[in-house]
N, C-alpha and C positions, 0 to 999 in steps of 0.2 A: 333343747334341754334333754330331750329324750336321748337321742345320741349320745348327750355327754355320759349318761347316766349309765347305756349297755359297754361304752367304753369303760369306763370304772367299774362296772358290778364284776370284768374279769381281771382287773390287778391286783396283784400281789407283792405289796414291798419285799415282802420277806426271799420274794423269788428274783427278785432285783441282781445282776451282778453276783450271780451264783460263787463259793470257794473255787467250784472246779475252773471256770472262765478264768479269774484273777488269778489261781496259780498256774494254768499253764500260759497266760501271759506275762506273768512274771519269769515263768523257769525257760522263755526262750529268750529275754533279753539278753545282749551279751554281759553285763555286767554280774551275770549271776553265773554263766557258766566259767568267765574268768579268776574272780573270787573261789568258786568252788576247784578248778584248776591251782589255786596259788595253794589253797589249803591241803591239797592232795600232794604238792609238788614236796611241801616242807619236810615231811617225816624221810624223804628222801634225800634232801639235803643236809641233815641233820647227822643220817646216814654218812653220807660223804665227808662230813666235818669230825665225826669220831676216826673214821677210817684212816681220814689224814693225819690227824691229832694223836692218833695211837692211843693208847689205855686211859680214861679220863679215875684213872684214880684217884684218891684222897691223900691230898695233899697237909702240909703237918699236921699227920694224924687224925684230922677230920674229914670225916664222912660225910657229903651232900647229897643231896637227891640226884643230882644233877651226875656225881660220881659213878652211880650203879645203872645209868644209864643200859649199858650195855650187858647187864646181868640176864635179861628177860626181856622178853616183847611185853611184857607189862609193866618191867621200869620204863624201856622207852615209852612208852604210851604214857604214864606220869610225867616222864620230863617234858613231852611233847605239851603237853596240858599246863604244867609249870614256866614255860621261855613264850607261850604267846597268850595267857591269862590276861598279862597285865597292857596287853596294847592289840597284839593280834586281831584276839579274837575280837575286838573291841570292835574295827571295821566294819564286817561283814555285819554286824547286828545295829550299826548306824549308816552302812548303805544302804540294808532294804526296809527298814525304816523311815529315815530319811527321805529316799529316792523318789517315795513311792505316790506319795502326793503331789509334792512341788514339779515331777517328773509330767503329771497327769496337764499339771500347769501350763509348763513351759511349753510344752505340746502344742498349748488351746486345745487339749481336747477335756479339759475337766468340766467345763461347760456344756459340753455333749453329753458326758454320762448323764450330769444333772437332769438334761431335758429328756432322757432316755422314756419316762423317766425314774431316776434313781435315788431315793430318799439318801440327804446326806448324811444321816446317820448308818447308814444299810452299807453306803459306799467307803466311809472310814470303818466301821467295824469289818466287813469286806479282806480291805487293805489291812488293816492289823495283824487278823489272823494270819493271814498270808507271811506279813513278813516276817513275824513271831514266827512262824513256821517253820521258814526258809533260814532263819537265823537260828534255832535251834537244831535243822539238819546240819548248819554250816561246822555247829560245835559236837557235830556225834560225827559227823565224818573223819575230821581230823582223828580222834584216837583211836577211830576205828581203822585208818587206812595204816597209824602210826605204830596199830598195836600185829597189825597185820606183817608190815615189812620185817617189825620190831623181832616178832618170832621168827619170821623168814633167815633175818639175820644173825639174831643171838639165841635162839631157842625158843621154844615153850616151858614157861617153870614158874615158878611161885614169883611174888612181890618184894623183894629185899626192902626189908626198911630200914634206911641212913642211920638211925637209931641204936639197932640190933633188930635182929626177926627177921621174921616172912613172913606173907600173908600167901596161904594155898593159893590154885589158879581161880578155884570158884570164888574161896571169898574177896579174892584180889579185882576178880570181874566186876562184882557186886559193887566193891567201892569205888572206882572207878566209874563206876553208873553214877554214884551216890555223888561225884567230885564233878561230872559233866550237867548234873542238871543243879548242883549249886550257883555252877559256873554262870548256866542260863539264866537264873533267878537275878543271880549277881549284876546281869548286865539289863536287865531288865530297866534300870536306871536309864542309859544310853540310850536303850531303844524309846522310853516314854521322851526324852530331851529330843531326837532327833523327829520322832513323830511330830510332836508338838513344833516345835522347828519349822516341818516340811509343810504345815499349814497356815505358817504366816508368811512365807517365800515362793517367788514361783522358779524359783533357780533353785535345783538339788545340790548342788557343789557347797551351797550356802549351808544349806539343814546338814548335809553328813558332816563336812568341815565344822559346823559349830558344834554339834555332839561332839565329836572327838577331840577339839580342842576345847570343850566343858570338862569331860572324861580326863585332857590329860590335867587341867589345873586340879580337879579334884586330888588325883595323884600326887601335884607338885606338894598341896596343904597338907596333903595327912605328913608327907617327909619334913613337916615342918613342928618339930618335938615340942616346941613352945606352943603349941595349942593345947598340948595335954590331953585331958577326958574330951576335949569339941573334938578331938579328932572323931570319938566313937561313932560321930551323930555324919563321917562319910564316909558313904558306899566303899570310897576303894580303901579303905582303912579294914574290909576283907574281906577284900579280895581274893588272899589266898589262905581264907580259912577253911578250904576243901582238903587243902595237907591236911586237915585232923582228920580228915576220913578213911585216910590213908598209914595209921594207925597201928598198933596192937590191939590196943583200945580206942574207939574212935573217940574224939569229945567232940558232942553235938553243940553245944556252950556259943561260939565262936560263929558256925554257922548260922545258929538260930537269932542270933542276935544283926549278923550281918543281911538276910533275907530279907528280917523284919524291916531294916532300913530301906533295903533296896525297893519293897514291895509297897511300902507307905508311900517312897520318892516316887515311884512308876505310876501308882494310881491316880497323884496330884496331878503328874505332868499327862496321862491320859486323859484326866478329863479335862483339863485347861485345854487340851487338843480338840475334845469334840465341843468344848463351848465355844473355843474360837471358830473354828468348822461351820458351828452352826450360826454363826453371825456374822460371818465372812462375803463381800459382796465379790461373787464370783466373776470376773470375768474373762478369763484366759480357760 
């Protein structure tokens, strides 16, 4: 008894499965260095696809966002955030979500952490922030490497907006922050469905695969006008309401209302995560 009692008097849940451990075992999988590869590759491909395509001007008489593309390294960087909003960036924030449990599964090694030992609550909050992390660098890299070629290629200058205007480069930087972390907020949805997911599966292909085809039906329903106002009540209904931020005037209207969803749906689906977690009979 006495033994048991000098082994306990020096554990520390809290020191369980430290961040630093779980994210450099995360950031050496390949599937993280791949992903972050794909997302680096695109502003360069994009690249190549105006190049080819010659002037993506506005066609009768209408001006896209999509059109001024090549005005600035900070249109590109908008457009670059605008063509993988709605499915892209969706991935990489229900791979390491997803992955990161069921992955521990399929292993049999999530039994091991347990007996380490690892409170299971210490080891999903752990894994959360991690991939929250890693899926939030995944959406600052892209406009960052996009906004980089972007000037390489077409300048450094103000923000043309499809509209009329410009936004100078500071304040064009600024909202452009303000549109990458709506972005994150926005998916915050994906990542609670794929976490939650990853803890009733011991196959990760199952948990990312059902997040993203959850993510894409949401999308299919909001494209569905005969829902009317229900549409408001999902996430990808706005998705892309970070274009307000990218403005003369920005409206926050749109944003605040779509967070508010995303962040209600996240919380649910996190803690159904750690209830299931915590009543789950481990044995892989």
């Amino acid at each position: 008894m006495s033994t048991l009692t000098e082994v306990a008097s020096g554990y520390q849940a809290g020191r369980t499965l430290p961040l630093r451990v779980e994210l450099l075992r995360q950031l050496k999988r390949r599937r993280t260095l791949v992903m972050g590869a794909v997302l680096a590759v695109l502003p360069f491909v994009l690249l190549v696809a105006f190049a080819v395509g010659g002037d993506p001007g506005g066609r009768n008489d209408r001006v896209t966002l999509m059109d001024t593309a090549t005005a600035s390294g900070a249109n590109f960087a908008a457009v670059n955030l605008f063509v993988s909003a709605g499915f892209l960036l969706v991935i990489p924030v229900a791979l390491f979500c997803g992955d990161t449990v069921a992955s521990e599964a399929s292993w049999s090694s999530l039994r091991y952490l347990l007996a380490a030992p690892v409170p299971r609550a210490r080891l999903l909050w752990s894994k959360l922030v991690v991939a929250l992390g890693l899926s939030l660098a995944a959406m600052v890299l892209l406009p960052l490497v996009a906004l980089a070629a972007g000037t390489a290629a077409y300048g450094w200058g103000p923000l043309r907006i499809p509209t009329g205007g410009a936004l100078d480069t500071g304040t064009a930087a600024q909202r452009l922050l303000v549109a990458v972390a709506y972005l994150f907020v926005s998916q915050l949805v994906t990542a609670g469905l794929a976490f939650w997911l990853s803890t009733l599966t011991d196959a990760p292909l199952g948990a990312v695969g059902g997040a993203v085809g959850l993510t894409i039906v949401g999308n299919v329903l909001d494209a569905v006008t005969a829902l009317g106002h229900w549409r408001d009540f999902l996430p990808a209904h706005w998705q892309f309401a970070w274009a307000d931020a990218v403005q003369p005037t920005p409206e926050w209207s749109g944003m605040i209302q779509g967070a508010a969803v995303s962040v209600t749906y996240a919380l649910v689906l996190f803690a159904l995560a750690f209830r299931t977690f915590s009543r789950k009979d481990v044995v892989s």
